[in-house]
N, C-alpha and C positions, 0 to 999 in steps of 0.2 A: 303791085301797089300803084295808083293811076295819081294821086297826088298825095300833097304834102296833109292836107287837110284832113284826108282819110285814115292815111298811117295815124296822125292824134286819136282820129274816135275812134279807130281800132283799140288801142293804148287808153283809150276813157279820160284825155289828158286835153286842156285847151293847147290852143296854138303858141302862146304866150309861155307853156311852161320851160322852167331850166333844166339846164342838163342834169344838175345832182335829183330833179323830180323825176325827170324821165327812164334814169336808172334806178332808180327807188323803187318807179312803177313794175318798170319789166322782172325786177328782181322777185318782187310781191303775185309779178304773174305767174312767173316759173314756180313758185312756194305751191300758190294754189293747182298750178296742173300738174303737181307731185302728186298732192293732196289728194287729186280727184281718179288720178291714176292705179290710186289704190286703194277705189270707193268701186262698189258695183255701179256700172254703169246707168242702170234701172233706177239708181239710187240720186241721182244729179239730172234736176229737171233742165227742160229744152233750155231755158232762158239761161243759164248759171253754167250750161258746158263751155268751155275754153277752147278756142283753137289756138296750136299750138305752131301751125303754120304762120296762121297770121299776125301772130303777136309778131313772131322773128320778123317776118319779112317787112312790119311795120317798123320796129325797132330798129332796120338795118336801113330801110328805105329814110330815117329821120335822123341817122347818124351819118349815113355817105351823106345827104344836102348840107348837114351842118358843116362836116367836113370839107365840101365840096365851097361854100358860101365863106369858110373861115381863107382855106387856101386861095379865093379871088379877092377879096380884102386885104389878105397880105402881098398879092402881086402889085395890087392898082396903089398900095401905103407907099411900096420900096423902090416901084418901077417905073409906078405911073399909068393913066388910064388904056394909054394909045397901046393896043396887044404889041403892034411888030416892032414896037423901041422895046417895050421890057421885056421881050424873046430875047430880043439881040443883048438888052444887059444879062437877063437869066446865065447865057451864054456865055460871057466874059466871066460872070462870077465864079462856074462853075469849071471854067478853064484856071483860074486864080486857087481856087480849093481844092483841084488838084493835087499840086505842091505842099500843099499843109499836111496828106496825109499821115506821111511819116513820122510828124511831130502828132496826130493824131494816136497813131499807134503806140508809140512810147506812153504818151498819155496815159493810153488804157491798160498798158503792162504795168504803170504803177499803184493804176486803182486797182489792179487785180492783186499786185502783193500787198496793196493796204487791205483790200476785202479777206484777201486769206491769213494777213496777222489777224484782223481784229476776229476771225473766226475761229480761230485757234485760242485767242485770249475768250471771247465768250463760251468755246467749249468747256477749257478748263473751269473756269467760274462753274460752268452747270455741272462738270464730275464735283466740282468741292461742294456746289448746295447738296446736290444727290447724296454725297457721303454724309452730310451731316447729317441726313432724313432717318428714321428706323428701320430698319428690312422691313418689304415689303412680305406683308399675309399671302397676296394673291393678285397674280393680276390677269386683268380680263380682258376681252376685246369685242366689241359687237361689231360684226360684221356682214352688210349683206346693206338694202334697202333699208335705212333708219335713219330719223331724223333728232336732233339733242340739242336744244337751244335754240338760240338763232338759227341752224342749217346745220348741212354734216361738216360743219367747218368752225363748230364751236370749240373750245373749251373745257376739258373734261374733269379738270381738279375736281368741282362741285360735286358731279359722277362719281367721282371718287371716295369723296367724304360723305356723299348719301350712302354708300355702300359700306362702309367704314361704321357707321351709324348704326346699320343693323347686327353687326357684330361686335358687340364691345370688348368682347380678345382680342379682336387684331388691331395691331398698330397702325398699319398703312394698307392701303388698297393703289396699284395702279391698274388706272380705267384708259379704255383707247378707244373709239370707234371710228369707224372706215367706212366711210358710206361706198357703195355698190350698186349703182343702177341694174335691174334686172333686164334692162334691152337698153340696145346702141340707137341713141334717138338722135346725137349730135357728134359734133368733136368731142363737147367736154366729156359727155357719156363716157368714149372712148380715152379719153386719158385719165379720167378715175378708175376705171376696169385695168388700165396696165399701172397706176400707183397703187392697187388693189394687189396686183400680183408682187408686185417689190412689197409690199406691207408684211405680206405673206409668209418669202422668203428669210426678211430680215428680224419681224417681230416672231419672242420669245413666248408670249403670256401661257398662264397657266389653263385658263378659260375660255372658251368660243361663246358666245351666242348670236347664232347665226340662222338665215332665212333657209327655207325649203333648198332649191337651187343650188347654195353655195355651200350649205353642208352636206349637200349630194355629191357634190364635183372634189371637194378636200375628205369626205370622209373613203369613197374609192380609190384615193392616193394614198391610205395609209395614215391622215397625219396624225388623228385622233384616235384614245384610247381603246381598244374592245372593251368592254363592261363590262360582258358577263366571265370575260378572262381573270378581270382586275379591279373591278368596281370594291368599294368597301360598304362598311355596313349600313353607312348611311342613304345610301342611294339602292343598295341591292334588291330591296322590297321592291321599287320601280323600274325592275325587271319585266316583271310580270304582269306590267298592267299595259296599256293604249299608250301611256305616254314613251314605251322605249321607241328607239326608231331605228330599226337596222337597215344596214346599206349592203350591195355586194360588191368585194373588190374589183378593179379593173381587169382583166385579160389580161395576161403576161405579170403582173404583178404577186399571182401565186406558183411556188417554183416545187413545192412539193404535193398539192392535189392537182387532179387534173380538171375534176369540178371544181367553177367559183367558190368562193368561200363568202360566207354572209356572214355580217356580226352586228353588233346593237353598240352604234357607238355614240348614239344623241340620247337625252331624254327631250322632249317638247312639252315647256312650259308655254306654249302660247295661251293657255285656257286661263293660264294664272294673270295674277294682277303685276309683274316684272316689270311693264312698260309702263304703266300708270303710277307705279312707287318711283323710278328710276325715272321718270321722266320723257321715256324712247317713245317715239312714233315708230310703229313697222305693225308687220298683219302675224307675222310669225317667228318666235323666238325658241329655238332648240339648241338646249347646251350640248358642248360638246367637251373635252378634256383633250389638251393635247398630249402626244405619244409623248411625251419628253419635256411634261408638268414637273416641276421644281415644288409645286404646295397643291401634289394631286389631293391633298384631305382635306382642305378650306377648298377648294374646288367644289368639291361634290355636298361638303357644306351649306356651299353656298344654291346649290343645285337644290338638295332637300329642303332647302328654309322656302323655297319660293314653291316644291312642288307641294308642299304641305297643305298652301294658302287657302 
């Protein structure tokens, strides 16, 4: 980025705007080169593509000057204009703060038993709303590339109670989603894909619906149901059509054949209308049941009400 001018009309932003505009902007740029990222190409004329290089590299090149113009502001406020006095004071100060660290660190040991009372006291608070709530019907979790709200970092109650809606027996639904990027395009890429795998480990739900990819990668580990083992009668019919989707298990994870073993352990409702009821952005939705569902029959409930559509 060659100036400061350029990184704005990169960003489509006058030179004039503020900082809460210019994160607004770039937040709004990332939304759309999700968006576009999972449009056919052919499909997003010359003028309307994104580069994703240079939005960053604009947005990085207008945050180090501001940073860079905020920090010589506060030298020339505290120190003075003349560089080689306010080095020399720089210097004395930070021979001076030193000596405070200690009283530094004490500090932070007691914000850290304040932050873990008060965490302790909001946990318990959320077991006692939790208890008072009804057992949950069923809960779900979409996983993979999908977007719900605001971004994958919205709010799911609503998810919840839409899903809640269309079954008027159950009492409660819990809804989850985990967004998953399908390629490592930054950092943050990279630290949703390992909060993706702690999600994983740690979440119970009864439900998957999950993209091409990621039901490939969990359904050769075992973690979801076989179907045609254990499916019930609701789902059994969709056996035997296009929508089963079997996978084969991993090497080493079968100890009594010596061939892979294959089994049908998605159905794929992407053809249905799931995203468009529920609210989800993604290109591909395949339920799956996990091995060790707690309400594997509203599961597949909920499976057959959408492959019906």
């Amino acid at each position: 980025m060659e100036s400061l001018k350029q990184a704005y009309e990169v960003l489509g932003l006058s030179e004039d705007a503020t900082k809460e505009e210019l994160e607004h902007r770039y937040y709004l740029l990332m939304r759309r080169l999700r968006a576009q990222k999972m449009r056919e190409a052919s499909e997003i004329p010359d003028g309307e593509r994104l580069d994703e290089d240079a939005i960053t590299r604009a947005y990085r090149f207008i945050l180090d000057y501001e940073k860079e113009q905020e920090s010589q502001a506060y030298i020339e406020q505290h120190y003075g204009k003349n560089k080689a006095k306010a080095e020399r004071k720089l210097k004395r100060e930070h021979f001076f703060q030193y000596y405070k660290f200690h009283i530094l660190g004490a500090i932070l040991v007691l914000a850290l038993i304040g932050y873990g009372i008060n965490s302790y006291i909001d946990h318990r608070e959320e077991q006692r709303r939790l208890a008072s709530l009804p057992p949950a019907s069923l809960s779900v979790m979409f996983f993979g590339e999908y977007f719900y709200g605001e971004g994958f970092g919205s709010d799911t109650e609503p998810l919840a109670e839409d899903i809640v809606a269309l079954f008027p027996d159950w009492q409660r639904v819990i809804a989850g989603l985990t967004y998953v990027p399908s390629e490592i395009r930054s950092e943050q890429d990279m630290a949703l894909i390992q909060k993706s795998m702690i999600t994983m480990i740690d979440d119970k739900s009864d439900l998957f619906i999950l993209d091409r990819d990621n039901f490939s990668k969990l359904a050769k580990q075992e973690a979801f149901l076989p179907l045609e083992e254990a499916a019930g009668e609701a789902i059994r019919p969709l056996l035997d059509t296009d929508a089963a989707v079997a996978e084969t298990l991993e090497p080493g994870l079968n100890e009594e054949d010596e061939q892979p073993e294959e089994h049908v352990y998605g159905i794929d409702l992407s053809d249905t209308p799931i995203g468009e009821t529920l609210g989800i952005t993604g290109n591909e939705f395949i339920a799956a049941i996990r091995a060790t569902a707690e309400h594997q029959q509203n599961a597949e409930a909920f499976i057959a009400y959408f492959a019906a559509q």
